[in-house]
Each structure stands twice: as structure tokens, then as C-alpha cells.
C-alpha positions as CSV (number, residue, x, y, z in Angstrom):
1,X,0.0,0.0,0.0
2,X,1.3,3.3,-0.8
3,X,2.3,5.7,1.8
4,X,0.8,9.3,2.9
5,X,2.4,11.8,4.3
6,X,2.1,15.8,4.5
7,X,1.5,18.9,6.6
8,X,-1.6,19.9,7.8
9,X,-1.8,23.6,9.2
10,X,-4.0,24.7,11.5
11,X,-4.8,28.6,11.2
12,X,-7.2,31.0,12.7
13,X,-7.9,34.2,14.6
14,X,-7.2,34.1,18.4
15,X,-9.0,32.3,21.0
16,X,-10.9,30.5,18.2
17,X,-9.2,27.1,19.6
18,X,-7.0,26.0,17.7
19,X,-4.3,24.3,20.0
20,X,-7.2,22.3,22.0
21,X,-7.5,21.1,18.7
22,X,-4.2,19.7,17.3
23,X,-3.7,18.5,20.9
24,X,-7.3,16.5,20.5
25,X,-5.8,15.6,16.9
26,X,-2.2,14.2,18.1
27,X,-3.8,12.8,21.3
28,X,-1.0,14.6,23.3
29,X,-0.6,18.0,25.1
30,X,1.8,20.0,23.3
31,X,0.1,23.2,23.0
32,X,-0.1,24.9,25.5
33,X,-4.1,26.5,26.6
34,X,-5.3,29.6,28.4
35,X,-8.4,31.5,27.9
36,X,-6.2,34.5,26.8
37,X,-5.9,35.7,23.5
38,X,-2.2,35.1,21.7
39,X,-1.6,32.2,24.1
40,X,0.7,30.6,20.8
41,X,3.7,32.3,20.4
42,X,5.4,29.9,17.8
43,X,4.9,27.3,15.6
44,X,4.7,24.0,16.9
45,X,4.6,20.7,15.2
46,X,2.9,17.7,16.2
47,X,3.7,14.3,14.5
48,X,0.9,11.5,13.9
49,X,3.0,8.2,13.1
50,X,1.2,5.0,11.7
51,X,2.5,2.2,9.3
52,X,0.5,3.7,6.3
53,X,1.0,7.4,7.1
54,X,2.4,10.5,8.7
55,X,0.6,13.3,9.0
56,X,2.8,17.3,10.7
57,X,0.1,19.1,12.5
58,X,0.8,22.4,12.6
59,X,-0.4,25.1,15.6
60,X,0.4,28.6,15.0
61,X,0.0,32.1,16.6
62,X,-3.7,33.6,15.9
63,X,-3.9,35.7,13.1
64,X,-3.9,39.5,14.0
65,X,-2.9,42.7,12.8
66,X,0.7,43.1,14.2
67,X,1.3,46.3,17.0
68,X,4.6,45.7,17.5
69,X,7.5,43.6,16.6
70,X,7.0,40.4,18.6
71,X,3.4,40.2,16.7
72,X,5.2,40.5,13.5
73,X,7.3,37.6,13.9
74,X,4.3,35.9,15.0
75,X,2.4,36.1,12.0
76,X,5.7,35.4,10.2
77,X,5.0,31.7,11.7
78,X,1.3,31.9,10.3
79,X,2.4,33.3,7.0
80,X,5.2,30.3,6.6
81,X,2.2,28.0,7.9
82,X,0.2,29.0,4.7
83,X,3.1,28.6,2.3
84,X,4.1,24.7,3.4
85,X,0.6,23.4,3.7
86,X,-0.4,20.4,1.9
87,X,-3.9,20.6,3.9
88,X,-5.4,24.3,5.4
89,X,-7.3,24.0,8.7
90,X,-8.9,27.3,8.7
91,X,-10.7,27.0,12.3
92,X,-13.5,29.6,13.2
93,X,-16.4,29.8,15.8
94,X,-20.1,30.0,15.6
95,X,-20.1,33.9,16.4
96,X,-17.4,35.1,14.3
97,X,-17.8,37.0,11.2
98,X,-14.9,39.9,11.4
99,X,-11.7,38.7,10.1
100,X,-8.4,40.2,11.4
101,X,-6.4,40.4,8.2
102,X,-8.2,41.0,5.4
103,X,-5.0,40.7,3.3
104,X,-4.3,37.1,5.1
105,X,-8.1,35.7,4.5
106,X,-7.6,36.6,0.5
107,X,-4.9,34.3,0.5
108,X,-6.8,31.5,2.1
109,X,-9.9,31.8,0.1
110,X,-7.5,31.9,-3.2
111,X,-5.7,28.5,-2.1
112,X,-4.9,26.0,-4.7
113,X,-4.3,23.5,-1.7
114,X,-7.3,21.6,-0.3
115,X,-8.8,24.2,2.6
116,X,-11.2,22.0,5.6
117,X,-13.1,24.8,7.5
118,X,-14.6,24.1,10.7
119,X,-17.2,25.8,12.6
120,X,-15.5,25.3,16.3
121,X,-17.6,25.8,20.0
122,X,-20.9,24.8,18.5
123,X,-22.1,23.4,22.1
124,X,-22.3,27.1,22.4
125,X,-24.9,28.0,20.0
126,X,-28.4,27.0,18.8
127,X,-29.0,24.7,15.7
128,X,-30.5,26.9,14.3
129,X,-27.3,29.9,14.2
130,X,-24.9,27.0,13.4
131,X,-27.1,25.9,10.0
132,X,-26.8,29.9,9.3
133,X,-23.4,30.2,9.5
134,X,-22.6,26.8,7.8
135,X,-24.4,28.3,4.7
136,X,-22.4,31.8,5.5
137,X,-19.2,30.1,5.2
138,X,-19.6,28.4,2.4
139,X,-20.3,31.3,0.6
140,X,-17.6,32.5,1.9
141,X,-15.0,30.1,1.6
142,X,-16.9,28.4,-1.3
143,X,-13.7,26.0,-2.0
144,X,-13.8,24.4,1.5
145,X,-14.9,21.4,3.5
146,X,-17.0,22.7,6.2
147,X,-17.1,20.5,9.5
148,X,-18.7,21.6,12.8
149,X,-16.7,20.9,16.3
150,X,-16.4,21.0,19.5
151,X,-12.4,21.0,19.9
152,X,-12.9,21.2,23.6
153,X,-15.5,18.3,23.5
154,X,-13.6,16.3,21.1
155,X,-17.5,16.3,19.4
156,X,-16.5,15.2,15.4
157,X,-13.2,15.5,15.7
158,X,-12.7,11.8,14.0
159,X,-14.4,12.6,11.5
160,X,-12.3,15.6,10.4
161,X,-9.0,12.8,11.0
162,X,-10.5,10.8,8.7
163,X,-11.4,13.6,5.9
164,X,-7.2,14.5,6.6
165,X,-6.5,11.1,5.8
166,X,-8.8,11.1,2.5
167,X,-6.8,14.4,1.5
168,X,-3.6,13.6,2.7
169,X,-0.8,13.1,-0.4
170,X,1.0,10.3,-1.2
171,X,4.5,10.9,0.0
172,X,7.6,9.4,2.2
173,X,7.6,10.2,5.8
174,X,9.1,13.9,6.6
175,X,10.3,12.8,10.2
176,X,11.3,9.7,11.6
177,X,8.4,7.8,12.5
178,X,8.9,7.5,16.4
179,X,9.0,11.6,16.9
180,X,6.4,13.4,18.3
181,X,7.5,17.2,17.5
182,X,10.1,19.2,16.2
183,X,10.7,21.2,19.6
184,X,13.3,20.2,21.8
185,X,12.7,19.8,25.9
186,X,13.5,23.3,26.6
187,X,10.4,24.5,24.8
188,X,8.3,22.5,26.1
189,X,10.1,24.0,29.6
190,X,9.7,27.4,28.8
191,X,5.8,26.9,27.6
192,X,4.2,25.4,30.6
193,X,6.1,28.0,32.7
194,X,4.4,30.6,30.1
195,X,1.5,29.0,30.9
196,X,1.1,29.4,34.2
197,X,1.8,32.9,34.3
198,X,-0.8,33.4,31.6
199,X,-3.5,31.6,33.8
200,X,-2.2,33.2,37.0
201,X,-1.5,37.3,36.3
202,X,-3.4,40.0,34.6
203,X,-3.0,42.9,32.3
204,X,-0.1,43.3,30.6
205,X,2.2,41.1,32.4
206,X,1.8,37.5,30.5
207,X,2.6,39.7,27.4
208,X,5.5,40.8,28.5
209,X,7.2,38.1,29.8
210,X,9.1,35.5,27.9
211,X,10.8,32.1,29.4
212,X,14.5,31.2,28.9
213,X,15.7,28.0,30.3
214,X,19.3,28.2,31.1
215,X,20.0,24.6,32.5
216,X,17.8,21.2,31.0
217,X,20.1,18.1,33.1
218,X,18.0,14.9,32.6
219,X,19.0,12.1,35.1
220,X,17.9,8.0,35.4
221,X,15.3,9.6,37.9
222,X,14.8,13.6,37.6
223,X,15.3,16.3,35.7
224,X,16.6,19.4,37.0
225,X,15.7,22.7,35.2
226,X,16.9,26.0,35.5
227,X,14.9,28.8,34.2
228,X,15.0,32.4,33.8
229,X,11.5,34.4,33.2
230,X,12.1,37.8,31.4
231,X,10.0,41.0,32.4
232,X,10.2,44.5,30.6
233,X,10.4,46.5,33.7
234,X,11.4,46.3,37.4
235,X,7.8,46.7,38.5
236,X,7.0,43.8,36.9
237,X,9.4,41.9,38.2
238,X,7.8,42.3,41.9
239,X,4.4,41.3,40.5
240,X,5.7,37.6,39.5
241,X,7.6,37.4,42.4
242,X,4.7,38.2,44.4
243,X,4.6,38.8,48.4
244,X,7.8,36.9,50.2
245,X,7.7,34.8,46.8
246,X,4.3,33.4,46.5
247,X,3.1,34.2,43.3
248,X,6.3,32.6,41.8
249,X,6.7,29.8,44.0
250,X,2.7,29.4,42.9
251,X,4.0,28.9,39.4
252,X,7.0,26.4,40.1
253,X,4.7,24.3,41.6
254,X,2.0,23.7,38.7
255,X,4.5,24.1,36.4
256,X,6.5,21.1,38.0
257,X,3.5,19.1,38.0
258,X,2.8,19.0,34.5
259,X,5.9,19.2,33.5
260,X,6.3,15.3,36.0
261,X,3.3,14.0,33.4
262,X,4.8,15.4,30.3
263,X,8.5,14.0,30.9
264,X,7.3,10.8,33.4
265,X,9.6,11.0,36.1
266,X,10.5,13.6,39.2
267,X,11.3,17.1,38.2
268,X,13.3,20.2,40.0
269,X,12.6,23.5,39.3
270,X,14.5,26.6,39.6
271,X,12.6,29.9,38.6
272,X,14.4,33.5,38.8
273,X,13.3,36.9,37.4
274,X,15.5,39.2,35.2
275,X,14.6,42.9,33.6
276,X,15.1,42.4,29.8
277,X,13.7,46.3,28.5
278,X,11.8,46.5,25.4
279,X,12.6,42.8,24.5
280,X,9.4,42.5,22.0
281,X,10.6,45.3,20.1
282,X,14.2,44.4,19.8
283,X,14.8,41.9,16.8
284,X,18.0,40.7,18.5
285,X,16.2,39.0,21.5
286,X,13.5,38.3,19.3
287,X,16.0,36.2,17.2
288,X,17.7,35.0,20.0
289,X,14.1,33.5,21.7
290,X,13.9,31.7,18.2
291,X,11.4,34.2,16.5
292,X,12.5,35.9,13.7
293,X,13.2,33.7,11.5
294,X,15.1,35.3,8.7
């Protein structure tokens, strides 16, 4: 039997839930979720192996109209998402009509590549508004497979797997076919710490903060970590340190948790704070926290 393989993207506007989905679809957790908007940061890949297939998932930032330069380099991802595709997940919900890039939804509805649409958090509407906006989108997108979800609910979510698998080319696998993603530990590191400070703190301050980890040592038994989370300004810094430490301590500890499911043995964690000014509008750091990638 001849052998599929190819990438399938996953795009959309923020929020609209698109990692709850390619986690769902890979059957692990490698996105990471929060009920704030711009949660994904980068591109991540998530590898489905099987004898007669592979299929590259593909979770990227939400499409937006970029403010400053750390949003710029995270609609590069979503622009290189479009370009590599061999399948386009373009994921929306019931409610949504306003697109964020005007310029960005012309080049989805003018795709040459086989486009699956799906109508995501439908346990949140009325049959009625979801048979509406089915017929709405494909008007809209008049080239597409339109599907309705529930991502969260995992509700049809095989049956858009299988529709993949109908599409998918015929090709030779583009990893080997035990990996899982193309992100090494350290990622994964810095993302659940992200995470936690994006369930945890308000505002501004998830925004500004970016994750380095300095020190990944993976013994028979435990791993010990050692990360750095990057603030814009000194205020901030107090803010994730929190009273006599709590608020960081707060974020160790659920951090280190998941982090004991995700690598299946002990883990140590070391957090600290440093003041890095301006760091989303300085294309060195940027480069350097694997952004821009030019």
C-alpha cells in the first residue's frame, strides 16, 4: 500500500481554539491553553505516526494585525504555515464573522491546496445559528470542507481525522516515525512556565514576559531545570515574584507538575526573574528566543 504523508496547518484568529484542537488531533498535550488571547507564540509541530501514514500538524499564533514587533514575527510563523501546507485547517467559531487580516483571508480563500473549514464551539450556539453560519461560510469560503466541532469536547473531531486522511498526499515520511515534535525539551520548559503565568497574572504582564531556560540536566530519575522568566520592567518583576515569593513559588509548583506528566519522572525547578527592557521590540532578543526567523 502506498504511503501518505504531508503537513496539515492549523490557522485562525485568536482564542478560536486552535491548539485544543491539534492537541485533541495528536492525542498529546503540546500546545499549550489559556483562555487569553495570543496564548501561541510559535509554531509548533505535532507528528501522527502510523505504518501507512504521517501526518505534521501544525499550531500557529492567531492571526492578528501586528502592533509591535514580537506580533510581527508571529504572523511570520502563520504566513510560513500558509506557504508549506499540503492541507489548510482554517478553524472559526459559531459567532465570528470579522476577520483580522483582510490581506491574510484573501490568500486563504484563493488557495490552490485543499482548505477543511470548521465551525469550532458549537455546544455554544443553537442549531439553528450553526445551520446559518454553515451556509455563511460556504459562501464564503466556497472552495472548502466545512465540518462543525467542539475541539474542547472532542465532538467530530474523528471525522475531520479521517477527511485529513482522505486528502492527505502520497509521499515518504518527513520525520522519523517514532517523533512526536520538532521542539526540543527546553520548549516544552519554557511553555508550561508561560502558561502558568498566563492563567495566573493579569493585564499586561503575561505579554510581556518571555521564558528562557538556562539549565535542562536529565538524570535515570529527575530532571533538573533551570529557568529564567524575562520581564520589561522592574515593577513587573515584583508582580511575578509576588509577596515573600508566593506568586512565583505558585507557578514552580503547577508548572513542575505537569511538567512530572509530560517527561514521566521527578522534576526540579529553579525559577528567577530578570529585567530584559523592550525585549518584543528588539529583533535581536527576538532572534535569540527563536522568532525571527530570517
Amino acid at each position: 500500500m502506498l504511503h501518505k504523508s504531508g503537513f496539515v496547518n492549523i490557522i485562525g484568529n485568536p482564542n478560536v481554539g486552535k491548539s485544543t484542537l491539534m492537541n485533541a488531533l495528536v492525542g498529546e498535550k503540546l500546545s499549550i491553553i489559556t483562555p487569553k488571547a495570543q496564548t501561541t507564540r510559535h509554531r509548533i509541530l505535532g507528528i501522527v505516526n502510523h505504518e501507512e501514514y504521517q501526518i505534521v500538524f501544525s499550531d500557529t499564533p492567531g492571526i492578528i494585525k501586528p502592533a509591535y514587533e514580537l506580533q510581527a514575527s508571529m504572523m511570520d510563523f502563520v504566513k510560513s504555515a500558509l506557504d508549506d501546507a499540503d492541507i489548510l485547517i482554517y478553524m472559526v467559531e459559531v459567532g465570528e464573522t470579522a476577520q483580522k487580516n483582510e490581506d491574510f483571508f484573501k490568500k486563504i480563500i484563493n488557495s490552490k491546496i485543499p482548505v477543511i473549514l470548521l465551525l469550532n464551539k458549537i455546544d455554544k450556539s443553537t442549531q439553528e445559528e450553526v445551520e446559518k453560519k454553515i451556509a455563511y461560510w460556504r459562501e464564503k469560503i466556497p472552495n472548502s470542507f466545512v465540518y462543525i466541532i467542539s475541539a474542547l469536547e472532542r465532538f467530530n473531531v474523528d471525522v475531520v481525522f479521517y477527511k485529513i486522511l482522505e486528502l492527505l498526499p502520497e509521499g515518504p515520511p518527513f520525520y522519523p516515525k517514532d517523533q512526536l515534535t520538532d521542539k526540543p525539551e527546553r520548549f516544552f520548559v519554557n511553555e508550561k512556565i508561560r502558561e502558568k503565568i498566563l492563567i495566573h497574572y493579569k493585564k499586561e504582564i503575561p505579554y510581556s514576559v518571555e521564558v528562557e531556560t538556562e539549565s535542562f540536566i536529565e538524570e535515570e530519575t529527575i530532571v533538573r531545570i533551570r529557568s529564567v522568566i524575562m520581564v520589561e520592567r522592574e515593577t513587573q518583576k515584583g508582580i511575578i515574584i509576588g509577596h515573600k515569593g508566593t506568586a512565583i513559588k505558585r507557578v514552580g509548583a503547577e508548572a513542575r507538575k505537569d511538567l512530572e506528566r509530560f517527561f514521566q519522572k521527578k522534576v526540579f525547578i529553579e525559577l528567577y526573574v530578570k529585567v530584559n527592557k523592550d525585549w518584543r521590540s528588539d529583533k535581536g532578543q527576538l532572534k535569540r528566543f527563536g522568532y525571527n526567523q530570517s
